[in-house]
N, C-alpha and C positions, 0 to 999 in steps of 0.2 A: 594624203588619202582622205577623200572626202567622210565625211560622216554615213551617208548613203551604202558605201563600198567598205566601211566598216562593221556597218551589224552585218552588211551581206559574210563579211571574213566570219564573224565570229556566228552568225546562223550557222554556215559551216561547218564549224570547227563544233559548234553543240550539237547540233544530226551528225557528224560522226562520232563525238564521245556519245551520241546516247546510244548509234548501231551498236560501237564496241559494249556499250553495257548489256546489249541485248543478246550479241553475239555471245557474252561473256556469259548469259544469264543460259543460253540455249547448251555451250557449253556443258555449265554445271550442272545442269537438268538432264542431259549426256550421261555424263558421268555418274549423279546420284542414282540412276535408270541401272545402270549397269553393277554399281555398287548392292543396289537394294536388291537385284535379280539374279544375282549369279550366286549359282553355292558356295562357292569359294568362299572360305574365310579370312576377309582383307584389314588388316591390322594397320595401324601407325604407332611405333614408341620413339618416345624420347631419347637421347641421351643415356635418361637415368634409369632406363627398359621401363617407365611408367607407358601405360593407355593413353593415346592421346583420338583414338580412334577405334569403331570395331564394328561392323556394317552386322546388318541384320543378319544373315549367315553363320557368321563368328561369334553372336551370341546367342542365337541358339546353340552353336555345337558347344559354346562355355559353360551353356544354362543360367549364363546372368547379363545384364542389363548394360550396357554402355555405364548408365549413369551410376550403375555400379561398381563398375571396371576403369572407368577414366581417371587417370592420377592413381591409380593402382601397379605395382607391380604382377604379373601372375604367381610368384612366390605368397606376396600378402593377398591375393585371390583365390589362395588354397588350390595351384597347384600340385599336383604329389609326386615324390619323386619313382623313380628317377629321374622321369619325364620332367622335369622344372629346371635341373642340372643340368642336359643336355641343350636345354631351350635354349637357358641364360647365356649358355658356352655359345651359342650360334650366334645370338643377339649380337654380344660382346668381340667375336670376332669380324659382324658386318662394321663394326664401328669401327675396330682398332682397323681396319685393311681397307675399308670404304670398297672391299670387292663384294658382288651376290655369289650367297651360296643355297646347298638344299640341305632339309634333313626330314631324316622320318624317323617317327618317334613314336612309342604308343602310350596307352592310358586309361583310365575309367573316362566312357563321353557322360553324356547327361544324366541318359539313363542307370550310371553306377557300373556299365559291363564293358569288358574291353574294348577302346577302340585303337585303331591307326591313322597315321595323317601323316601329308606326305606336304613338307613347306618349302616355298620359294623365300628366299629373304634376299633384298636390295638396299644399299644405301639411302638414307632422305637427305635431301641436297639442298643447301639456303641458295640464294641467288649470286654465292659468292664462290658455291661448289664445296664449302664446306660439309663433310657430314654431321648432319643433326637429328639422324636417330635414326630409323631401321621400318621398313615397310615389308611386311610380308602377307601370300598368299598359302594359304591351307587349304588342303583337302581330305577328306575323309577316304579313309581308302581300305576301311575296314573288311569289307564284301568283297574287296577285290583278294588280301589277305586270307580271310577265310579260306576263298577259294583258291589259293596257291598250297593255304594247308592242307584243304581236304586232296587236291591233285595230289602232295606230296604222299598224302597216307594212302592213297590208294596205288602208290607205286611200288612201298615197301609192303603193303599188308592184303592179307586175303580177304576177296569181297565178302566168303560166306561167313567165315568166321571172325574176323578182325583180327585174326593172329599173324604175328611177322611172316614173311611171304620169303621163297627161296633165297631173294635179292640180300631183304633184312638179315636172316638167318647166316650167311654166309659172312656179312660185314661184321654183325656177333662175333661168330668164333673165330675169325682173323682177332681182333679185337680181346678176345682171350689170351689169344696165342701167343700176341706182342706184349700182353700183361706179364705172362710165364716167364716171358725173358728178362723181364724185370724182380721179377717177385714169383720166385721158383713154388707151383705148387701144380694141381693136377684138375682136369676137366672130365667130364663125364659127357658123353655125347649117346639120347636115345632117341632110337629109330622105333616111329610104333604103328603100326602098320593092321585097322580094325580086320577082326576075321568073318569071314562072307558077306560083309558090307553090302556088296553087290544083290544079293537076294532081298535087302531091304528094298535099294530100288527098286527092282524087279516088283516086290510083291504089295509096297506100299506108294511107288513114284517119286519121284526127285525131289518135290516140296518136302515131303518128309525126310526123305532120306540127308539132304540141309539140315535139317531142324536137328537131325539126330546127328551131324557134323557138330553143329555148334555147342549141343550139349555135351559132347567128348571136351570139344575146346576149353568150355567153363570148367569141367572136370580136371583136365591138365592146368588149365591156372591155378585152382583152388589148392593143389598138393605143390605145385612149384613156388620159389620164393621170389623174392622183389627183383634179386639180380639173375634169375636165371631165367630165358627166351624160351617161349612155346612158339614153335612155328608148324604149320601146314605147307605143305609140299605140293598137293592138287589130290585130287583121287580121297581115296581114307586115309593119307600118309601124314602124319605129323614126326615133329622133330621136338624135343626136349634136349635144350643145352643149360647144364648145372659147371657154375664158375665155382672154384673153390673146393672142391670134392676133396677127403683128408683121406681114405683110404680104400681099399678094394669093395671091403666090408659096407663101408657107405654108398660107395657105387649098388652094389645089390641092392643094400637096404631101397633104396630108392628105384631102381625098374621094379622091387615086390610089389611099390604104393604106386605105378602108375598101372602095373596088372590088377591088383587091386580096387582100385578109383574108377575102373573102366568094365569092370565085370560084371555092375550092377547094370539091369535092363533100363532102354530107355524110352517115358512113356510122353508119348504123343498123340496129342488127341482123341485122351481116351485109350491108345494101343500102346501095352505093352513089348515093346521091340530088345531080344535079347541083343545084349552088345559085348565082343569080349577084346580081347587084341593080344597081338604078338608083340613083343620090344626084343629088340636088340638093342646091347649095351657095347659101349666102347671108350676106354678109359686112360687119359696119355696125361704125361710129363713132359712131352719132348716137344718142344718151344718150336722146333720145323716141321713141325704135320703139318699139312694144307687140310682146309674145309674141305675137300674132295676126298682125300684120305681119309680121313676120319669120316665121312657121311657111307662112305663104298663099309667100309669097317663094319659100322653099325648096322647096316642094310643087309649085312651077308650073315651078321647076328641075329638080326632079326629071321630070316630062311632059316635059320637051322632052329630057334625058336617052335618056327609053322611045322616045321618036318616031326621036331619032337612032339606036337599033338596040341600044338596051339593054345592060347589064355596061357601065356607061360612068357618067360625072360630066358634070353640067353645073352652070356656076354664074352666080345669080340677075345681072341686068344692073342 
């Protein structure tokens, strides 16, 4: 081959190693674009779960720096647990299995307040297909959480007052019920039902007559304890379920303090609005009542209560 048809070979052969380099160059300016732009928090660890990587995304949601994270473990980067134990578990099993998995996990983010994140984890692979350490993507998924919690509480609980809602209240006293059959003791179940409610609205309108729901509800939490459910039925109806209840005598004691707790007027803007209510009480040992039984009990306690002349307790026979 002549010398001529030589540089021409190796011209060649240098205009395409330099496309490839260009190509290569266009590539990684691809990929840093989409590294540096996407929320997503994209990580590379070692082997040894050190930083070997962490795109601007992932250190803002860490609140530290690459050059602070690299050759780090998240453990020695003041992860907290639980959330570090769980991490490490995931790490460790992209490694031992070389399969991807997900996890979601939560934790204080930057700001010090709960967050959640939901991660993809994938093997990193040498050129021989070896696993040499674990790549994942993160997402923040906090707002999306939040608002699975707030759907959830709005299913179990009442809008006006935040107290457990029919739904809640019933999964309660099942919940008792299968207690008793473990651990024989007795439930007190009240039905409390405000008297002429109705003429509030009427004379002051729905905004108020709310406000004078919620105040009853604060009223029934403040006398009730940690383990026993205030719930709202709709209407003025509320329900009081006490777990634990030692004798008859306790039973009363406690419809006196919700007749009581409720007989003071309530003032609202200014307007003193008389409030009183009726309870019915209903009081069992027997591990097969149904929350229907018992709620029908208390409800029929509570009418003969109104019959008697109202702002009064009666309880179920």
């Amino acid at each position: 081959m002549s010398d001529d048809a030589v540089g021409l070979v190796l011209d060649a052969q240098h205009a395409d190693v330099q496309h490839a380099h260009a190509e290569l160059r266009r590539v990684e300016a691809q990929l840093r674009a989409v590294l540096d732009g996407t929320a997503d928090a994209i990580a590379r660890y070692d082997a040894d779960l050190r930083f070997r990587y962490l795109n601007p995304a992932g250190q803002r949601m860490r609140g530290l720096s690459l050059a602070e994270l690299e050759g780090r473990t998240d453990r020695e980067a003041g992860m907290p647990e639980p959330a570090v134990t769980a991490w490490e578990a995931a790490l460790r099993t992209v490694l031992e299995t070389g399969e991807p998995t997900e996890l979601d996990y939560g934790g204080p983010g930057p700001d010090g307040e709960e967050a959640f994140f939901h991660t993809r984890l994938a093997p990193d692979l040498d050129a021989a297909g070896d696993v040499v350490g674990v790549l994942t993507s993160s997402r923040d998924v906090t707002e999306l959480k939040r608002a699975e919690r707030a759907l959830a509480h709005q299913a179990l609980h009442d809008s006006v007052t935040g107290l457990a809602n029919r739904y809640l209240l019933t999964d309660r006293i099942t919940q008792a019920l299968v207690r008793m059959e473990r651990y024989p003791s007795r439930i007190a179940l009240y039905f409390v039902d405000l008297d002429h409610f109705k003429r509030v609205n009427d004379t002051y309108g729905h905004e108020v007559g709310d406000r004078v729901l919620a105040d009853v509800a604060q009223r029934l939490q403040r006398i009730a304890r940690k383990q026993d459910t205030v719930a709202r039925l709709g209407g003025d109806e509320f329900v009081v379920l006490c777990d634990g209840v030692l004798s008859d005598a306790d039973a009363e004691d406690i419809a006196g303090r919700v007749v009581a707790a409720l007989a003071a007027p309530a003032v609202v803007d200014g307007h003193s609005i008389a409030v009183s209510a009726s309870v019915g009480a209903v009081l069992t040992d027997d591990a097969t009542s149904s929350p229907a039984a018992l709620l029908r009990g208390a409800d029929a306690a509570m009418y003969r209560a109104k019959h008697d002349g109202r702002n009064r307790f009666a309880v179920s026979a």
